[in-house]
BALUM-700164 format. One line per 4 residues: for each residue y, x negated, z negated of C-alpha. Coordinates in nm, 4 decimals. Each point is the difference from the previous one (the first is absolute). Layout:
residues N
Y/X/Z ~ ...
***
This chain:
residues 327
-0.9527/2.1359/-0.7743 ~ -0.1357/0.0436/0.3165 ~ -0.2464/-0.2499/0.1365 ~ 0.0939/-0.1325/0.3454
-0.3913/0.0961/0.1647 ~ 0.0829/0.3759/-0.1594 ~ 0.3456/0.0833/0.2257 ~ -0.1499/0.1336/0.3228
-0.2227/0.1887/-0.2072 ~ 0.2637/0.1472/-0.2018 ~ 0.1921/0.0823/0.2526 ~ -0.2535/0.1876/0.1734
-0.1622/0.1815/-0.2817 ~ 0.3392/0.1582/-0.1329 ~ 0.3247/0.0639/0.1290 ~ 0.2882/0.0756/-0.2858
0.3404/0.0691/0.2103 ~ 0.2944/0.1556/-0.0905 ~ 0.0902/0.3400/0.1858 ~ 0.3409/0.0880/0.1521
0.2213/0.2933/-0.1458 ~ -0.2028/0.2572/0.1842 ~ -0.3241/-0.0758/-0.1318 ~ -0.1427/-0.1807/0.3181
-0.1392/-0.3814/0.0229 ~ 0.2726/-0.1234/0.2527 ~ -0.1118/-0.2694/0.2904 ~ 0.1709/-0.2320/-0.1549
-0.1076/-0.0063/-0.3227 ~ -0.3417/-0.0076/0.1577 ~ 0.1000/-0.3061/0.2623 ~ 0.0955/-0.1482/-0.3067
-0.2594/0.0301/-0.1980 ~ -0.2305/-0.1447/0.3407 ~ 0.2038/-0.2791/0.0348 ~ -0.0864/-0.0986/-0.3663
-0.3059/0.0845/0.0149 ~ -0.0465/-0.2424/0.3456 ~ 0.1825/-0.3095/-0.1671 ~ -0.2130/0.0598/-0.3433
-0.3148/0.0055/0.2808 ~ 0.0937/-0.3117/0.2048 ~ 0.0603/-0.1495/-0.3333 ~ -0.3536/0.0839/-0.1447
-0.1394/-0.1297/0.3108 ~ 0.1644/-0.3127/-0.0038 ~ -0.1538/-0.0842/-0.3745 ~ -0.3317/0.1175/0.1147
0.0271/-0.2741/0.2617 ~ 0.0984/-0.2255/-0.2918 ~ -0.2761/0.0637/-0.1763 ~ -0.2398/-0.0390/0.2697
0.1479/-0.3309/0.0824 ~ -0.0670/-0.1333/-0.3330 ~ -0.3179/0.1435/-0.0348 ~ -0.0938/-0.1867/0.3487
0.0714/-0.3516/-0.1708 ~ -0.2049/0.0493/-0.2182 ~ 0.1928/-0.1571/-0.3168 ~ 0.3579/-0.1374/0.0441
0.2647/-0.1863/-0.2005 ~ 0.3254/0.1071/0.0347 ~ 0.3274/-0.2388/-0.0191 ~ 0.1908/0.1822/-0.2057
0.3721/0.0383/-0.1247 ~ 0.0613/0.3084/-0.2229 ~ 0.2152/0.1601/0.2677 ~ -0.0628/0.3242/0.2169
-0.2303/-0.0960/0.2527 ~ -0.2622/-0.2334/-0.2146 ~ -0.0061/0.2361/-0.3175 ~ -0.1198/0.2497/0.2451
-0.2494/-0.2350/0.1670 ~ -0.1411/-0.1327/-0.3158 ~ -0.0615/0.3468/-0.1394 ~ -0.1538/0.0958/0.3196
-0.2093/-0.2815/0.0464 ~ -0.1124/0.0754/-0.3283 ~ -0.0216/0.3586/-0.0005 ~ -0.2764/-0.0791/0.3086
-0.1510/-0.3265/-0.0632 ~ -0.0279/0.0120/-0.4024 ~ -0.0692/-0.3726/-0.1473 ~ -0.0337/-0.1587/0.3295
0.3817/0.0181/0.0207 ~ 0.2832/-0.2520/-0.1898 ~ 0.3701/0.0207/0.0531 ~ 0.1373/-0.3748/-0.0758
0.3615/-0.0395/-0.0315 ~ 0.1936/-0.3667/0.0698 ~ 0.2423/-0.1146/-0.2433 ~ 0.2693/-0.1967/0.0624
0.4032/-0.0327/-0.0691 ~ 0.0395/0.1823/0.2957 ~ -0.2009/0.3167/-0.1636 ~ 0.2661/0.1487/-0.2377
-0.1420/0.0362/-0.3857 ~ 0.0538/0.3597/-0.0461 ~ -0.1893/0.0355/0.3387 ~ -0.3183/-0.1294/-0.1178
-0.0174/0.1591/-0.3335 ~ 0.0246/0.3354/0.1846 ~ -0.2714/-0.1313/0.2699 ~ -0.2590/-0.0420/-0.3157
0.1466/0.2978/-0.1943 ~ -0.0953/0.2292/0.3107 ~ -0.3554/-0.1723/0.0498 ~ -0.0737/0.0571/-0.3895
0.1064/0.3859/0.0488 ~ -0.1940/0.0580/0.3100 ~ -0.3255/-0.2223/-0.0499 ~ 0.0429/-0.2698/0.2217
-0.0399/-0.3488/-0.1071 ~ 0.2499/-0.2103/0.0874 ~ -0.0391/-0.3880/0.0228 ~ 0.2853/-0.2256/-0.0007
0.0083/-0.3021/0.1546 ~ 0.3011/-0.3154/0.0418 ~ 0.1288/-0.0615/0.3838 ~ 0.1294/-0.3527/0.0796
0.2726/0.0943/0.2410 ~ 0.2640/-0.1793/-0.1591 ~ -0.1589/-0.3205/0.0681 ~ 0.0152/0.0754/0.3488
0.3073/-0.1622/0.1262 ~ -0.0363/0.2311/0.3426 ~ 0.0371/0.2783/-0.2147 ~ 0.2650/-0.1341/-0.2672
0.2472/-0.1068/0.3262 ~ -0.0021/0.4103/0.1252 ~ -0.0861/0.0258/0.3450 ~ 0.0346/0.3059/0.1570
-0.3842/0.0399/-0.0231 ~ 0.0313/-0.0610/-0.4234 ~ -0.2337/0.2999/0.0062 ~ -0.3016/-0.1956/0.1847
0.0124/-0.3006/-0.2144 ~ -0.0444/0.2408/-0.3209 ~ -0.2806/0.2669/0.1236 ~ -0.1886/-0.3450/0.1319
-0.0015/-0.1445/-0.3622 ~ -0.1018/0.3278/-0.1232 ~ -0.3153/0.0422/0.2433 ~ -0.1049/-0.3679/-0.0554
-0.0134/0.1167/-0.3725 ~ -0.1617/0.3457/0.0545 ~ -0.2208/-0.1704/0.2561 ~ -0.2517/-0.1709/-0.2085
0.0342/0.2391/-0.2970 ~ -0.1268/0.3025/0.2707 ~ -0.2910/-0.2472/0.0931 ~ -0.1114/-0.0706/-0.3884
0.0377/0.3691/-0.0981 ~ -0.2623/0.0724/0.2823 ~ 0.3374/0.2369/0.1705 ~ -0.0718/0.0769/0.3354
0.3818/0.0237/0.0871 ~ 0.3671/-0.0501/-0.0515 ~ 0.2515/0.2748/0.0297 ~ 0.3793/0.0210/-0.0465
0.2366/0.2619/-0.0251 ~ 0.1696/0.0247/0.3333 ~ 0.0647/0.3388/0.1283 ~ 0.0405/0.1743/0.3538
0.3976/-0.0176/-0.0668 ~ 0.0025/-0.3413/0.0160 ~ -0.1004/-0.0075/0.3774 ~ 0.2669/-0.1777/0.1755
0.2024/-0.1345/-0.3146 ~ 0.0359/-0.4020/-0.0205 ~ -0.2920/-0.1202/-0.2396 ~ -0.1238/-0.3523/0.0337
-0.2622/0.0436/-0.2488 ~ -0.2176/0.2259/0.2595 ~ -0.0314/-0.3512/0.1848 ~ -0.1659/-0.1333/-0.3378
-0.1853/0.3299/-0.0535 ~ -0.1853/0.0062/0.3536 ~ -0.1057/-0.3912/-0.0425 ~ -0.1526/0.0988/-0.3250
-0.1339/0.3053/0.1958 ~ 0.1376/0.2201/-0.3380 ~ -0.0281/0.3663/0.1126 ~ 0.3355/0.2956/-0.0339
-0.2488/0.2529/-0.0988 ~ 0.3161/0.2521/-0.0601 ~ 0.1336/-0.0787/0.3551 ~ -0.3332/0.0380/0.1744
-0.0057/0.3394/-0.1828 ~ 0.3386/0.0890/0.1882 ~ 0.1898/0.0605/-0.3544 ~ 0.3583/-0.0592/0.0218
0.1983/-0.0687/-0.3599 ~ 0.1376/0.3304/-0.0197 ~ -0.3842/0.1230/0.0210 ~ -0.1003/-0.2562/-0.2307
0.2903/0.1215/-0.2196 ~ -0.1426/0.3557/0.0118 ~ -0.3653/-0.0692/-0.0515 ~ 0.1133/-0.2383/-0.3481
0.1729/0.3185/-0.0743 ~ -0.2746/0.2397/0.0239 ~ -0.2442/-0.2455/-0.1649 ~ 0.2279/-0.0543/-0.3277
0.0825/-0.3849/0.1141 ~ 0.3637/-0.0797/-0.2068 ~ 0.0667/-0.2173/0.3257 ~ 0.0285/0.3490/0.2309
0.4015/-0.0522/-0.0151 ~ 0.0487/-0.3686/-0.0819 ~ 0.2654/-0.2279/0.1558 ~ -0.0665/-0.1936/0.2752
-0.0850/-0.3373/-0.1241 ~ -0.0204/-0.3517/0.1531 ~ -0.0686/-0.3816/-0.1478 ~ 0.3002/-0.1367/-0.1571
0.0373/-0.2571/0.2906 ~ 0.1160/0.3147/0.2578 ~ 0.3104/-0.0050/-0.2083 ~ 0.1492/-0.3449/0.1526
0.0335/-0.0673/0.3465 ~ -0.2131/-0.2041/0.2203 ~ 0.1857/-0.3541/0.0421 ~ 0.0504/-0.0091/-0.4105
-0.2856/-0.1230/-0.2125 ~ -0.1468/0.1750/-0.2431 ~ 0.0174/-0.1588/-0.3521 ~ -0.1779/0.1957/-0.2960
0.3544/-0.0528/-0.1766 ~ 0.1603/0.2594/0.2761 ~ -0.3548/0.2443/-0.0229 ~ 0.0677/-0.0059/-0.3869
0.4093/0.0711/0.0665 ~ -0.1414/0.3058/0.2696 ~ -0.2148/0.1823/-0.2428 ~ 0.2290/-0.0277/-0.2929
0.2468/0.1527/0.1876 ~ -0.1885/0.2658/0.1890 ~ -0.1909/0.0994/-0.3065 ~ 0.3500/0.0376/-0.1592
0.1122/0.2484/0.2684 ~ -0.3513/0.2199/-0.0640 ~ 0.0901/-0.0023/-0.3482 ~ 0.3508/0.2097/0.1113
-0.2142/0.2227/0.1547 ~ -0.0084/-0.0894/0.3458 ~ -0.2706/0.0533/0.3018 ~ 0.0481/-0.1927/0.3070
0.0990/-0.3404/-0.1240 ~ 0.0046/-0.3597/0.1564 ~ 0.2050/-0.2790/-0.1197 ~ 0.0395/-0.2331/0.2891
0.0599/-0.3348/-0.0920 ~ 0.2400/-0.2457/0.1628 ~ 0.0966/-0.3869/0.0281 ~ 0.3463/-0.1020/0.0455
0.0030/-0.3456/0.0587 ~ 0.3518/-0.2335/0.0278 ~ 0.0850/-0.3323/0.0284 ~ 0.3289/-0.1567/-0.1077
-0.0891/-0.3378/0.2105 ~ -0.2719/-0.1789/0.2031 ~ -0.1324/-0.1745/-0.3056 ~ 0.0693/0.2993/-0.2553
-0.1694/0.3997/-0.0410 ~ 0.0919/0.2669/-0.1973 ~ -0.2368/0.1194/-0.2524 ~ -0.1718/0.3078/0.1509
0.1392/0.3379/-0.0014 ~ -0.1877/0.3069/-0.0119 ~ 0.0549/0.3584/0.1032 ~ -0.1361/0.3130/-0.0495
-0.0128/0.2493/0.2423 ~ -0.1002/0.3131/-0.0934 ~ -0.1635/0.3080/0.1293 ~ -0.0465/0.2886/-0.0842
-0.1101/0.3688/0.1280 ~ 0.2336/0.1906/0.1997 ~ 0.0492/0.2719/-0.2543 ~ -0.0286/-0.2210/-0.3282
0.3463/-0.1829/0.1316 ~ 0.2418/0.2681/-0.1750 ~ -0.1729/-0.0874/-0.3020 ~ 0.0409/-0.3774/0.0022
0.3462/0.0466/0.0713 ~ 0.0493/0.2767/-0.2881 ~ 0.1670/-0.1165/-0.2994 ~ -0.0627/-0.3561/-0.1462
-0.3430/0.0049/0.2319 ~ 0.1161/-0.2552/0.1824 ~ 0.2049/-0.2240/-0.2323 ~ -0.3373/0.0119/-0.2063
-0.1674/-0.1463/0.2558 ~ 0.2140/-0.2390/0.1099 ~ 0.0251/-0.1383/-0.3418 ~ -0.3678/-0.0222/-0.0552
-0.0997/-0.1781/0.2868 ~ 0.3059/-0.2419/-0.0260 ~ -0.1886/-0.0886/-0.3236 ~ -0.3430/-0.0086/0.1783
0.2091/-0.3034/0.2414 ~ 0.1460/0.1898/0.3043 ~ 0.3226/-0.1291/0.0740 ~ 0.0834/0.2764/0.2224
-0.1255/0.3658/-0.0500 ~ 0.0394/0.2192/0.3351 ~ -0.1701/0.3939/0.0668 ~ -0.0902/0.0292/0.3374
0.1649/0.3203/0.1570 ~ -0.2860/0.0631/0.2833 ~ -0.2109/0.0824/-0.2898 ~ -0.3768/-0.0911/-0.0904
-0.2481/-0.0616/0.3368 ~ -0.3488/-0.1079/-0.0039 ~ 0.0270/-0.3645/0.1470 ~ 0.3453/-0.0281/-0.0090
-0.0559/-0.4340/0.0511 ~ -0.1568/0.0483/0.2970 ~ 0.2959/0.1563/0.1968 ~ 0.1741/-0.3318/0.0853
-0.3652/-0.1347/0.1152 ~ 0.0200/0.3489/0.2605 ~ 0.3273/-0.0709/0.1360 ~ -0.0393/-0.3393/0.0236
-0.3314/0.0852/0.2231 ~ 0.1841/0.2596/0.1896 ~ 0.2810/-0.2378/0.1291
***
């Protein structure tokens, strides 16, 4: 394993390259080898600048999740700042179960303490009714929480895990960071999530090639209210499709409402709608895949069990908000 502050050096103190059928290094092996040798170098800079960051606040808790970008910055923050850092993770129904035994497992392996703590989102009835800005209504419970804990545990600062390859991407919950004044230590760093990705890799982190992974409530669209009974029908069925073996998976979940008269409604019907990667759709439609899955969620309570043929995409709910705002 090669730690991340060793690349430049490496690549300067030795150079290992293949040679051509003639015997001779040829340019492009060697413009090759550079351009590795520049992205291991930007790279190594970047977590320098990390590090610096976090050694300028001094001590810092971090708000985190178990996922690629906060394992990193909680193993950072405590690679540089020792005991004056604490990685707190919220618990809630929208924080699948298998997610936060894997959050502690990897604090526990790698020496960072992680505190849990209970959000009260889902006595928010702003965030139960799913706006479009869901996202704010959650990261400002979480802050009000982490708030007061920073201030008892004598933590100069708050930092979460957004990255430099979020720039530009729809998240509320930056509103709620920057009122909290809760610092992106990774994104003031310049990392981007396939350099975060890299650097987890080189470190040993078992989160270098995770799944993306978002709150339960991402999986139903803004307009339909979130209900713990649909969270728990989500993360049955997603963790059903991980068990088969799959990567990129979201399980997007869907009222159909009727109504046979003015004065009487049909019982709710739900639908799954599922993604999943690009290359992993052969496989769901191989064999009894998909008549597997269909069956099982049926019993989980979806009426109605669809695959989605454009495939998995990160934020795949917020495409009718962008056309809407483009019209």
């Amino acid at each position: 394993m090669t730690p991340p502050l060793a690349l430049a050096a490496k690549c300067s103190l030795s150079i290992n390259l293949p040679k051509a059928q003639s015997g001779v290094i040829t340019l492009s092996h060697l413009d090759k080898h550079w351009r590795a040798c520049h992205v291991g170098s930007v790279v190594s800079e970047k977590y320098e600048k990390l590090h610096a960051l976090l050694k300028d606040f001094g001590s810092c808790l971090v708000a985190y999740s178990g996922g690629v970008d906060s394992v990193l910055l909680a193993y950072a923050a405590r690679e540089v700042l020792g005991e004056k850092s604490l990685a707190v993770i919220a618990d809630s129904p929208s924080l699948p179960r298998r997610e936060l035994e894997e959050a502690l497992a990897i604090g526990q392996q790698f020496h960072f303490p992680v505190r849990v703590i209970r959000t009260r989102e889902f006595e928010n009835l702003d965030y139960l009714s799913n706006p479009n800005n869901r996202c704010y209504f959650c990261k400002h419970e979480l802050f009000s929480e982490l708030a007061p804990l920073a201030k008892a545990e004598r933590l100069a600062v708050i930092a979460y895990g957004e990255n430099a390859s979020d720039v530009g991407d729809y998240r509320p919950g930056a509103q709620a960071a920057s009122e909290f004044q809760v610092r992106a230590p990774l994104k003031e760093a310049g990392l981007t999530k396939a350099e975060i990705r890299e650097l987890s890799a080189q470190i040993g982190l078992p989160t270098a090639e995770k799944a993306q992974m978002a709150c339960l409530s991402s999986r139903i669209p803004y307009g339909e209210a979130v209900t713990e009974q649909k969270l728990s029908m989500i993360e049955r069925a997603e963790n059903l499709l991980r068990d088969l073996g799959f990567y990129d998976v979201r399980v997007r979940h869907h009222e159909l409402n009727g109504h046979t008269s003015a004065s009487q409604q049909r019982p709710t019907i739900h639908l799954a709608r599922i993604e999943v990667g690009h290359s992993e759709m052969p496989k769901f439609l191989q064999g009894e895949n998909s008549t597997k899955v269909a069956e099982a969620l049926r019993k989980i309570g979806y009426a109605h069990v669809t695959l989605d043929l454009a495939g998995y995409r990160r934020g795949s709910t917020n495409e009718l908000l962008i056309a809407r705002t483009l019209k």
